[in-house]
ROLOLUM-566814 format. One record per residue: x negated, y negated, z negated of N, C-alpha, C, O in turn; chain; residue number from 1; residue in three letters. Coordinates in pm, whole numbers, plus 50000, padded with zeros to 5 digits. Each point is the difference from the previous one (the first is absolute). Layout:
{{X, Y, Z}, {X, Y, Z}, {X, Y, Z}, {X, Y, Z}, A, NUM, ALA}
...
***
This chain:
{{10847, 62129, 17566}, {50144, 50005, 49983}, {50061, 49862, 50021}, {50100, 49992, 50070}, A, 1, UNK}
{{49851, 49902, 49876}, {50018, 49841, 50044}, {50023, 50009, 50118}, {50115, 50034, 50027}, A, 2, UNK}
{{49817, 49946, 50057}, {49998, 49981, 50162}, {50088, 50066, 50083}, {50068, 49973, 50100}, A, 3, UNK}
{{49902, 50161, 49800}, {50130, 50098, 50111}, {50153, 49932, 49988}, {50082, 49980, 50090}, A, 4, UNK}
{{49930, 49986, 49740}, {50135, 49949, 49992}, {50013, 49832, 50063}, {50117, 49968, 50025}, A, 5, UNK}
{{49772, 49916, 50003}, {49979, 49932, 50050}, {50054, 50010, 50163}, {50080, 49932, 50064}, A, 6, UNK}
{{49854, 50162, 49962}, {50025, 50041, 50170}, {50174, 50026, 49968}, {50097, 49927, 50022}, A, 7, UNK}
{{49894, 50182, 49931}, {50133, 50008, 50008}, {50110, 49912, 49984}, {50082, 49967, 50085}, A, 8, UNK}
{{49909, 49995, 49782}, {50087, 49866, 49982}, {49979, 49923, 50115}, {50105, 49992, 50064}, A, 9, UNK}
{{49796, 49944, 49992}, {50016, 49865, 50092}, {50066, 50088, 50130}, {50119, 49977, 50020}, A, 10, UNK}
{{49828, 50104, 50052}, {50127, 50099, 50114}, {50115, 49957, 49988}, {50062, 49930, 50080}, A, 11, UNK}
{{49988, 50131, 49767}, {50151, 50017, 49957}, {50085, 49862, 50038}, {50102, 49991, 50068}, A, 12, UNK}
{{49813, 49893, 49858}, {50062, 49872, 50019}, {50000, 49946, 50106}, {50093, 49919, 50006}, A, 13, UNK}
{{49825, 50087, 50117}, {49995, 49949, 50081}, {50114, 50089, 50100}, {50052, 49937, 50092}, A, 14, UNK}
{{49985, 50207, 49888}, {50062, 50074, 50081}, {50150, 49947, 49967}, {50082, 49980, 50090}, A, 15, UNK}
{{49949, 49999, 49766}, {50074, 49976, 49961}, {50026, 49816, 49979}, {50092, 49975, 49922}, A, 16, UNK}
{{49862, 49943, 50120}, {49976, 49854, 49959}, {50161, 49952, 49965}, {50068, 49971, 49902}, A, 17, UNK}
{{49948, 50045, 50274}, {50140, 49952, 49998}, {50131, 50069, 49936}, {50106, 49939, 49990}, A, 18, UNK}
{{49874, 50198, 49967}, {50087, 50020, 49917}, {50010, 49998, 49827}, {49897, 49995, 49934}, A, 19, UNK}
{{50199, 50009, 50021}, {50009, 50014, 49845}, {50132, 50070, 49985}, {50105, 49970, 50056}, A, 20, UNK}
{{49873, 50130, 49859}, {50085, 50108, 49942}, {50040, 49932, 49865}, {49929, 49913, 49949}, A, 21, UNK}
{{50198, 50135, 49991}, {50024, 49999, 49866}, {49913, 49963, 49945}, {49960, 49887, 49975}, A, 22, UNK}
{{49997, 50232, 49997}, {49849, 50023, 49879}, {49923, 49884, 50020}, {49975, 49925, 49906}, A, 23, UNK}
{{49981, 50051, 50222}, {49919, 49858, 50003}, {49970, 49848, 49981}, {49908, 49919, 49990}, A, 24, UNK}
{{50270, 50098, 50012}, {50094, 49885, 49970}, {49978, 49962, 49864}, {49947, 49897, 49960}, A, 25, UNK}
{{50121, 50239, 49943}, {49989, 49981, 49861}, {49881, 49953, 49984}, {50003, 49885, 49957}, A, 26, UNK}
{{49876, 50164, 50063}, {49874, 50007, 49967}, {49916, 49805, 49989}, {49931, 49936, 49921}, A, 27, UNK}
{{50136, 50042, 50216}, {50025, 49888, 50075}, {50068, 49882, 49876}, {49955, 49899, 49945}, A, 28, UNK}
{{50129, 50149, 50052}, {50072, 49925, 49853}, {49955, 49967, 49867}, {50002, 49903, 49924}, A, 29, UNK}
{{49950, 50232, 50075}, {49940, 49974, 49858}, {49818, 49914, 50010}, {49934, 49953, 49906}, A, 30, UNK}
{{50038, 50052, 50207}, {49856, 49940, 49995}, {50022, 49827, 49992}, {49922, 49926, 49940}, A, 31, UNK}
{{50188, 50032, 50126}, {50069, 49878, 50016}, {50067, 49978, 49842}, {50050, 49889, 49981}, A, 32, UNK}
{{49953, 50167, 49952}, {50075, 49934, 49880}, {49915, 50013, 49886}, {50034, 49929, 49906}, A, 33, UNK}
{{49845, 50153, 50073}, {49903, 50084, 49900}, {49889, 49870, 50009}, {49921, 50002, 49905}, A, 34, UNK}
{{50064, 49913, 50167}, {49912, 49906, 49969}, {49844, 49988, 50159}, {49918, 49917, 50039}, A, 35, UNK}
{{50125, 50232, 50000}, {49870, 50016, 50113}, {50049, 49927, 50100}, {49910, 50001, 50084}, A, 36, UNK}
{{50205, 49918, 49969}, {50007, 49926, 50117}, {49936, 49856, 49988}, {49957, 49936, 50096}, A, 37, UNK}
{{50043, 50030, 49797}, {49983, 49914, 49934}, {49798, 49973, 49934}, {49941, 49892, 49998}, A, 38, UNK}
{{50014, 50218, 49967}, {49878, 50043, 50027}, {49914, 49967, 50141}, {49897, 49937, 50023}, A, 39, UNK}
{{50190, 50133, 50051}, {49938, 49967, 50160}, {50005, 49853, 50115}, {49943, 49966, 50104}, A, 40, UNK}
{{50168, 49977, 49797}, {50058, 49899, 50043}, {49877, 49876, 49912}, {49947, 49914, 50069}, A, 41, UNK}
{{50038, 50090, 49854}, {49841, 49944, 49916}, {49903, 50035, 50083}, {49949, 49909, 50066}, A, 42, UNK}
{{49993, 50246, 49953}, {49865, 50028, 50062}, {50015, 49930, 50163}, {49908, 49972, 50076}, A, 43, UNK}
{{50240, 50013, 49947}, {49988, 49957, 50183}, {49968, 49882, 49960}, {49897, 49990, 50067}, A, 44, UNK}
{{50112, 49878, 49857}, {49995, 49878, 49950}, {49867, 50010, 49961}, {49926, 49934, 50074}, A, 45, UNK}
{{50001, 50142, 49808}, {49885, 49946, 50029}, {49896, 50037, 50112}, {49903, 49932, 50034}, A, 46, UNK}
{{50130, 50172, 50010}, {49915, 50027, 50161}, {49993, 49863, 50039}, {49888, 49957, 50028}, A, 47, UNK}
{{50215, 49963, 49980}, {49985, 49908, 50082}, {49904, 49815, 49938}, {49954, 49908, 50068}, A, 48, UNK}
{{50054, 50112, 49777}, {49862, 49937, 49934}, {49884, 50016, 50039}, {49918, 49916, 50039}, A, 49, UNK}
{{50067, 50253, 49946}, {49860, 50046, 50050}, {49934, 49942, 50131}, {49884, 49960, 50005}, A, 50, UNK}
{{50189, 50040, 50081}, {50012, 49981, 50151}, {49943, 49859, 50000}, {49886, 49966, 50032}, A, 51, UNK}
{{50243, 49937, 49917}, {49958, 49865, 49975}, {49883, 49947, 50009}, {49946, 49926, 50083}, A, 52, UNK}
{{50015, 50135, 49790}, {49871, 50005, 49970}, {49869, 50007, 50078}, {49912, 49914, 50010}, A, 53, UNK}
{{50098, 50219, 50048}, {49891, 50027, 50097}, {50025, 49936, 50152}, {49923, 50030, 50091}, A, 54, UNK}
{{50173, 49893, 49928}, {50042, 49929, 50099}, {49989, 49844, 50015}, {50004, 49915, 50090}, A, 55, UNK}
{{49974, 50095, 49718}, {50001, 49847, 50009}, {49942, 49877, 50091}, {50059, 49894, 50021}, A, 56, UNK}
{{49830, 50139, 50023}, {49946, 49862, 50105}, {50008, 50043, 50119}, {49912, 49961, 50077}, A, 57, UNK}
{{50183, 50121, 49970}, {50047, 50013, 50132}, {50143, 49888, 50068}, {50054, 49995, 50110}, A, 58, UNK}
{{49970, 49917, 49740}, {50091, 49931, 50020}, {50121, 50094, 50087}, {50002, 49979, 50121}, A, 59, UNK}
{{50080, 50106, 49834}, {50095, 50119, 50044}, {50117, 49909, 49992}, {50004, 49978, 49879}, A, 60, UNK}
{{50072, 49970, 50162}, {50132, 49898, 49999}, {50108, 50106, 49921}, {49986, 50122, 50003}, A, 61, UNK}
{{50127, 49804, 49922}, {50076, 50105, 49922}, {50060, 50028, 50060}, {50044, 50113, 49978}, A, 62, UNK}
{{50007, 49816, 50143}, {50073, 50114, 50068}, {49956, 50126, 50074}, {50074, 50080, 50057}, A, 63, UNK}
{{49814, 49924, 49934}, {49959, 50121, 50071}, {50013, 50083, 49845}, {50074, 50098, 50014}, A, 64, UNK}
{{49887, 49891, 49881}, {50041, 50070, 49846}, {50134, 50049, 50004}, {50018, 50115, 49958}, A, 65, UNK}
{{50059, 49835, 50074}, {50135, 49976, 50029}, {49989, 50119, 50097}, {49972, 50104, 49939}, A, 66, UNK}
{{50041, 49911, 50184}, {50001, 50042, 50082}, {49967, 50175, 49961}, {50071, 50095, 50032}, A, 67, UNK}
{{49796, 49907, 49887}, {49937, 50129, 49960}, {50058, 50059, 49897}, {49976, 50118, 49977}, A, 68, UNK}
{{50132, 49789, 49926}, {50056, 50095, 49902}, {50166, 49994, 50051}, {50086, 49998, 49912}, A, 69, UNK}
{{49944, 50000, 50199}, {50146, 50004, 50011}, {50040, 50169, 50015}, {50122, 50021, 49998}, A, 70, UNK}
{{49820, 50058, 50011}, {49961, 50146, 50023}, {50045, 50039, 49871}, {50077, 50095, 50015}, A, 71, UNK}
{{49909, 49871, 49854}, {49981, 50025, 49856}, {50112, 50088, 49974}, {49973, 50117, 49973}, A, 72, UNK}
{{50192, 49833, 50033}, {50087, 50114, 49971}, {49978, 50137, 50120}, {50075, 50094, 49973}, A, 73, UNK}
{{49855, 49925, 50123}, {50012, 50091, 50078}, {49868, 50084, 49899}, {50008, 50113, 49951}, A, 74, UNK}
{{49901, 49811, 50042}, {49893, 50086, 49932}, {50025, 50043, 49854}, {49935, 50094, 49955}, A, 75, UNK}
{{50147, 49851, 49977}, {50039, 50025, 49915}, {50103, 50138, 49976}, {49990, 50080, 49907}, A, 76, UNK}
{{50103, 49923, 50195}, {50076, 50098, 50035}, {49933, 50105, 50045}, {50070, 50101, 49987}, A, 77, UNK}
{{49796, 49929, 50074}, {49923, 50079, 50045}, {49926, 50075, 49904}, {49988, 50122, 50013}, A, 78, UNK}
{{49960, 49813, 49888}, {49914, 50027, 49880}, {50099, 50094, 49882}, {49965, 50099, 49935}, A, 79, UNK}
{{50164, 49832, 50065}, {50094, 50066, 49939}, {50044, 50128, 50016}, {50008, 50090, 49917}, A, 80, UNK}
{{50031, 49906, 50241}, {50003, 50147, 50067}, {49910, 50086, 50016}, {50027, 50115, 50035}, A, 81, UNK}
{{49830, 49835, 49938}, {49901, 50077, 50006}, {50006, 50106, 49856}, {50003, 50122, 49982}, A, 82, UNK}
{{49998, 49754, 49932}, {50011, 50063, 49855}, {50059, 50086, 49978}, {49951, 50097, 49943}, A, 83, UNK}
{{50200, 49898, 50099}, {50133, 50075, 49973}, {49932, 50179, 50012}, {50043, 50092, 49930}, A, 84, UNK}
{{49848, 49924, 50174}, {49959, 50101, 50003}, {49890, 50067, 49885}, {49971, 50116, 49973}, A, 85, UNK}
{{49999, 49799, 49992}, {49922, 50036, 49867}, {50091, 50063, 49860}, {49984, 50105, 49939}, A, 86, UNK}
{{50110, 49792, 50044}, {50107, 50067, 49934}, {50097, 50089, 50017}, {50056, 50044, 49899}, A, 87, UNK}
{{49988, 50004, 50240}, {50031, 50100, 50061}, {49979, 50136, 49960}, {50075, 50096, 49981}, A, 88, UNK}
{{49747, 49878, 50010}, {49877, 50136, 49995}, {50036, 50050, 49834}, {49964, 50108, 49952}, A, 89, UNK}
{{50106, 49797, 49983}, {49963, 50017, 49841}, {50151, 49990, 49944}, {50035, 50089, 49922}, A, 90, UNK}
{{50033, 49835, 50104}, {50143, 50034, 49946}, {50133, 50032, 50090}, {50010, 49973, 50120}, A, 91, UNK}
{{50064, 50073, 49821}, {50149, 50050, 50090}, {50067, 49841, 50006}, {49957, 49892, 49960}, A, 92, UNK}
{{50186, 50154, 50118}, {50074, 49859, 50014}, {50099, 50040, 49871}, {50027, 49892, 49947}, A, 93, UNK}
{{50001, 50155, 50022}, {50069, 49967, 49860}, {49920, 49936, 49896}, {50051, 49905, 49940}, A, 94, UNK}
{{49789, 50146, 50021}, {49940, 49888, 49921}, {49965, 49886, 50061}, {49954, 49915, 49924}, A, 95, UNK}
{{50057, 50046, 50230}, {49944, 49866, 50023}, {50122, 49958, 49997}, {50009, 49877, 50002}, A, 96, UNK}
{{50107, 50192, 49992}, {50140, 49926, 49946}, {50023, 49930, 49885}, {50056, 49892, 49982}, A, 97, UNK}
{{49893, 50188, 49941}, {50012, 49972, 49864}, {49911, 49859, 49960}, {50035, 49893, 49950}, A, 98, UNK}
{{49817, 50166, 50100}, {49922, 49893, 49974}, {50055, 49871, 50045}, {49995, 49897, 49933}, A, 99, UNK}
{{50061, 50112, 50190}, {50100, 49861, 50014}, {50065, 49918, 49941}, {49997, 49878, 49987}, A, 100, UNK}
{{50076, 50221, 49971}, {50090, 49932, 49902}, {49981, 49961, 49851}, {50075, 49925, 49937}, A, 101, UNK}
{{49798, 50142, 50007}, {49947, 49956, 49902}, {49933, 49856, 50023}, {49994, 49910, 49916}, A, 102, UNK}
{{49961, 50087, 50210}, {49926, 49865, 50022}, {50064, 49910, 50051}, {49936, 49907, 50049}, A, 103, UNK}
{{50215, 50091, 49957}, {50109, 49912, 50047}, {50043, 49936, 49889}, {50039, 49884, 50007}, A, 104, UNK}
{{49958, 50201, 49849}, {50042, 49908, 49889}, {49938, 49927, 49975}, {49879, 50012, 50022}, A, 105, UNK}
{{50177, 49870, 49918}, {49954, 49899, 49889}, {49887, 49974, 49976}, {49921, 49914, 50039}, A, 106, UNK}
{{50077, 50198, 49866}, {49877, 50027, 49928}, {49848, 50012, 50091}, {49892, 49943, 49989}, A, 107, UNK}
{{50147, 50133, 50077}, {49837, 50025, 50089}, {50006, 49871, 50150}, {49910, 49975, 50080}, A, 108, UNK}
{{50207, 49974, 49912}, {49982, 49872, 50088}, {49922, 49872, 49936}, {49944, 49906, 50056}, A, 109, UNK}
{{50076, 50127, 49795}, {49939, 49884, 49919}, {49893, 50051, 49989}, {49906, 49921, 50011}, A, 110, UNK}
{{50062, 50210, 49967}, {49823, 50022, 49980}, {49950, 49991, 50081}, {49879, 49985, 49986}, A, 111, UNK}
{{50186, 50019, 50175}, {49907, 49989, 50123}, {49966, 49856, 50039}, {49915, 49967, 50083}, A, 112, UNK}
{{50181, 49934, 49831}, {50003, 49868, 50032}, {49925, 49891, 49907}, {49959, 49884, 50012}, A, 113, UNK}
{{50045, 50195, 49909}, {49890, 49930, 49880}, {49903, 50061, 49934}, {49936, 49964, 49901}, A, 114, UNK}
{{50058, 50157, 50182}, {49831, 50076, 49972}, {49992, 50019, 49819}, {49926, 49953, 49913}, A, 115, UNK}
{{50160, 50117, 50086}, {50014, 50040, 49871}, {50064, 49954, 49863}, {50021, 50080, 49908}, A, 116, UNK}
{{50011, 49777, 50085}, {50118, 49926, 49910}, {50136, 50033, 50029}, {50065, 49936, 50081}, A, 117, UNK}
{{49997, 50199, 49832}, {50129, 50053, 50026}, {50044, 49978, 49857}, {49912, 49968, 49920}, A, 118, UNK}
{{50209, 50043, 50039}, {50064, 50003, 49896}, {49950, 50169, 49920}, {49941, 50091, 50059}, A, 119, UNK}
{{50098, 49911, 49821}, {49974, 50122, 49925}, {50130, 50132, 50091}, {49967, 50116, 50025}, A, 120, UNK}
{{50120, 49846, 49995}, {50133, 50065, 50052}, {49954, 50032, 50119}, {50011, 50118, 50035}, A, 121, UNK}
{{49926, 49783, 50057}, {49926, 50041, 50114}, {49930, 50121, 49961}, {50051, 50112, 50000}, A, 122, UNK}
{{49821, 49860, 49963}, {49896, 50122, 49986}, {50052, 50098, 49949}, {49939, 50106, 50014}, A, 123, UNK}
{{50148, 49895, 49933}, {50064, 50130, 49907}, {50051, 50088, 50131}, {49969, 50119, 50008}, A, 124, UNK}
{{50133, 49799, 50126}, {49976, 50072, 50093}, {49930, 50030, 50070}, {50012, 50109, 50056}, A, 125, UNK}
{{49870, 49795, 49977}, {49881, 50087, 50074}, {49934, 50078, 49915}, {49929, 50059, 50081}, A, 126, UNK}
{{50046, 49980, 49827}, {49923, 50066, 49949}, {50089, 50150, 49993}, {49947, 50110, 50017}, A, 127, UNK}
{{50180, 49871, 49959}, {50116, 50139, 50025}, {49917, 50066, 50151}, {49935, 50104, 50004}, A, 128, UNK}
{{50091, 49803, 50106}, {50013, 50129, 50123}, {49847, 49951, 49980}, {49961, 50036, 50112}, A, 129, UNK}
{{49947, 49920, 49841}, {49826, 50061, 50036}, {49962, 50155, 49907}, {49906, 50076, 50024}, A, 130, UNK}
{{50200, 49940, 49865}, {49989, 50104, 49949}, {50082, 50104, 50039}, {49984, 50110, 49947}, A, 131, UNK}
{{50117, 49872, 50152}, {50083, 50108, 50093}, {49906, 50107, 50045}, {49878, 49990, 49987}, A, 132, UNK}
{{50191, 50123, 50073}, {49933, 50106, 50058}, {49948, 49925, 50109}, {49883, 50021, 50030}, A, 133, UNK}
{{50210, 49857, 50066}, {49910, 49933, 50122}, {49913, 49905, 49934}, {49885, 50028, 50033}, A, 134, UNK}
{{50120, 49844, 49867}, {49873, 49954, 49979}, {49892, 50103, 49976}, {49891, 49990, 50058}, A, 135, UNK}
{{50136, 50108, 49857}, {49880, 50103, 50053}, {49898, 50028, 50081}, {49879, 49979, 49991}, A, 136, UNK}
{{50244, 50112, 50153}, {49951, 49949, 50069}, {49943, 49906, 50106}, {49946, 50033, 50106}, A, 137, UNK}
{{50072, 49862, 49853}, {49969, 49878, 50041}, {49813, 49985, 49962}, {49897, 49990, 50066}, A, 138, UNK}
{{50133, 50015, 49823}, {49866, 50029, 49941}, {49870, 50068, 50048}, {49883, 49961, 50005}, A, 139, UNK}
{{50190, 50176, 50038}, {49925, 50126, 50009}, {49971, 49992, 50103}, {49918, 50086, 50034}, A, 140, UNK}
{{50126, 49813, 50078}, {49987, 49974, 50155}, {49902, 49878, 50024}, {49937, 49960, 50097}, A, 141, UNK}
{{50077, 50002, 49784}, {49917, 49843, 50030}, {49875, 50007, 50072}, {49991, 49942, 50108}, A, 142, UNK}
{{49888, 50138, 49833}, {49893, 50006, 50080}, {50001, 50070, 50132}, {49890, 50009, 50054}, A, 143, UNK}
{{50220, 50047, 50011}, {50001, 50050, 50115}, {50040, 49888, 50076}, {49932, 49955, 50092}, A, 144, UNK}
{{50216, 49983, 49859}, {50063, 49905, 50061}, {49898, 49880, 50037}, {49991, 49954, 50114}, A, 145, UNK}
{{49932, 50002, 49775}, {49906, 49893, 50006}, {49890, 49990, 50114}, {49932, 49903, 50033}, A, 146, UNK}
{{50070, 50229, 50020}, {49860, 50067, 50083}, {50100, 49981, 50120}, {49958, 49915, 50079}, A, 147, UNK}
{{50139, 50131, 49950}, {50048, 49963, 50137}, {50052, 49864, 50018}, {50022, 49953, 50111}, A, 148, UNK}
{{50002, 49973, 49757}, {50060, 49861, 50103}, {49813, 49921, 50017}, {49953, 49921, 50082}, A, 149, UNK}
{{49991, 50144, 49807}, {49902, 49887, 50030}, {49955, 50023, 50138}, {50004, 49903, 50076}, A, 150, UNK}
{{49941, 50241, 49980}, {49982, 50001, 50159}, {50096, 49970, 50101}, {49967, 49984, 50118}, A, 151, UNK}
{{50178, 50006, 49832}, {50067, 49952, 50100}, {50010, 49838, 50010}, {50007, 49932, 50103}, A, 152, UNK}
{{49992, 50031, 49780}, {49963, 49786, 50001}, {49847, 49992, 50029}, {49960, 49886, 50022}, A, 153, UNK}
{{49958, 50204, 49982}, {49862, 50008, 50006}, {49980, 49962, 50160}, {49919, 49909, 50018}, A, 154, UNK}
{{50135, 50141, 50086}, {50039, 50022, 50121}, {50074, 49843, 50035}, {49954, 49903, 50059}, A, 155, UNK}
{{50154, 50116, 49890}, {50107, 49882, 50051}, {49927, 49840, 49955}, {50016, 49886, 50043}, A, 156, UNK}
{{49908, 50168, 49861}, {49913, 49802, 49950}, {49857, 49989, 50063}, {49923, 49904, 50002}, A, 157, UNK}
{{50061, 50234, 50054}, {49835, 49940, 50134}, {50129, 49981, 50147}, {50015, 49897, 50066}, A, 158, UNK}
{{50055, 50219, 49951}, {50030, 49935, 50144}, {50074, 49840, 50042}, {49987, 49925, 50096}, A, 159, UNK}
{{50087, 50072, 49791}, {50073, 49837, 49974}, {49919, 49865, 50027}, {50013, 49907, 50079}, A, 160, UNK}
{{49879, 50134, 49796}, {49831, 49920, 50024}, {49962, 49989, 50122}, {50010, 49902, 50074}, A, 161, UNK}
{{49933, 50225, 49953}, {49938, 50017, 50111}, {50115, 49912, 50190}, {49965, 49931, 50096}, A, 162, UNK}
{{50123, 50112, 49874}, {50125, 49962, 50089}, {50018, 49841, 50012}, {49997, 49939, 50107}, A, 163, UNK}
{{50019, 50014, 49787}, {49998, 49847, 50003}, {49869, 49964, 49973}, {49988, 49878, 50014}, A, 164, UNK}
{{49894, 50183, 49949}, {49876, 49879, 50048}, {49972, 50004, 50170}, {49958, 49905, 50065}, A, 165, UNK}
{{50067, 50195, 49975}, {49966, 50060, 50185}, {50087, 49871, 50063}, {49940, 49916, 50067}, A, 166, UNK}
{{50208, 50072, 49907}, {50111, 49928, 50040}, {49886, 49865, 49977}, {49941, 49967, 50102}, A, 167, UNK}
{{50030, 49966, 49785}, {49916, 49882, 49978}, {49869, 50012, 50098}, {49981, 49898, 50066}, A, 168, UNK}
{{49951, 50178, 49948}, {49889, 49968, 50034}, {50019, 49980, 50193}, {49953, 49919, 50079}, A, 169, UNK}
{{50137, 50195, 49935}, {50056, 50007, 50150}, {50041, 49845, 50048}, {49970, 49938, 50103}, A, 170, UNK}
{{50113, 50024, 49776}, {50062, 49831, 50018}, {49858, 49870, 49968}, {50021, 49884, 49964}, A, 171, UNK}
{{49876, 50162, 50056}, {49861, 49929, 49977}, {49958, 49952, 49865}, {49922, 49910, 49969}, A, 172, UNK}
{{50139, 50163, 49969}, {49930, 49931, 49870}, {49921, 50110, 49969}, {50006, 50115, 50045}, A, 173, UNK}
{{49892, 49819, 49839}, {49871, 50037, 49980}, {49987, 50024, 49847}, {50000, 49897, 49933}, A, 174, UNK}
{{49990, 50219, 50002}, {50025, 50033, 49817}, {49831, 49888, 49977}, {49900, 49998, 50072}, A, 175, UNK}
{{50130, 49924, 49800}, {49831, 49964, 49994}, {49897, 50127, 49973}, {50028, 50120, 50009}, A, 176, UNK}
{{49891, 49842, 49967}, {49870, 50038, 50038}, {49929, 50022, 49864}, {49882, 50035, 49997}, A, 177, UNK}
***
């Protein structure tokens, strides 16, 4: 059932790349304000430690580093739109509305920004909509939801890898040994 929805999903996006509907938009929105652009925007940063690393005595000049992460908001925007379909599969656009706007306040801007040091008034509202009929299901989706982004970042963090070490090695450098 993975694969089929795998196959399917990747079709969909690629048939669809260049467009975005409403629904996708919202979806789009809320992944950009909920803390996951920001997530990916870290994992594209340390990809590029890792790299470092295994590159190190190839002496790689920074501008060619430079060069390999100027791509980052495009891949970033890609990974996002990929996602949007995961949440698609699992909620309507009125709850990814909602969820929006819960994650536009204050309150969950400070919990996303300080990883959990919110005021008591804060938590009093996140803890309201995690006990809503949608934190619910928010809940009740988690291990499904969790299973499709991980194969869809599962995908997008080997081909990225894989994409910029080829670009390096093509440009003569050599990962050590």
């Amino acid at each position: 059932m993975r694969s089929l929805f795998l196959t399917l999903f990747l079709a969909f996006c690629f048939s669809v790349h260049a467009q975005v509907d409403a629904y996708q938009q919202d979806i789009i929105n809320y992944l950009n304000i909920n803390g996951t652009h920001q997530q990916y925007s870290n994992a594209y940063d340390e990809m590029f430690v890792v790299l470092k690393k295994q590159f190190a005595t190839a002496n790689v000049p920074e501008s060619k580093w430079e060069e390999l992460k100027k791509n980052k908001e495009e891949s970033l925007e890609e990974i996002i739109k990929f996602l949007s379909f995961a949440y698609r599969k699992h909620f309507t656009q009125d709850e990814i509305n909602t969820m929006y706007k819960v994650y536009s306040s204050d309150a969950a801007q400070e919990m996303i920004a300080n990883q959990g040091t919110i005021t008591k008034n804060d938590n009093k509202e996140i803890i309201a909509f995690f006990e809503s009929d949608l934190g619910k299901k928010i809940e009740s989706k988690r291990a499904e939801l969790s299973e499709d982004i991980a194969e869809i970042s599962g995908h997008w963090s080997r081909d990225l890898f894989a994409a910029t070490m080829s670009n390096l090695i093509k440009s003569g450098y050599s990962p050590q040994r």
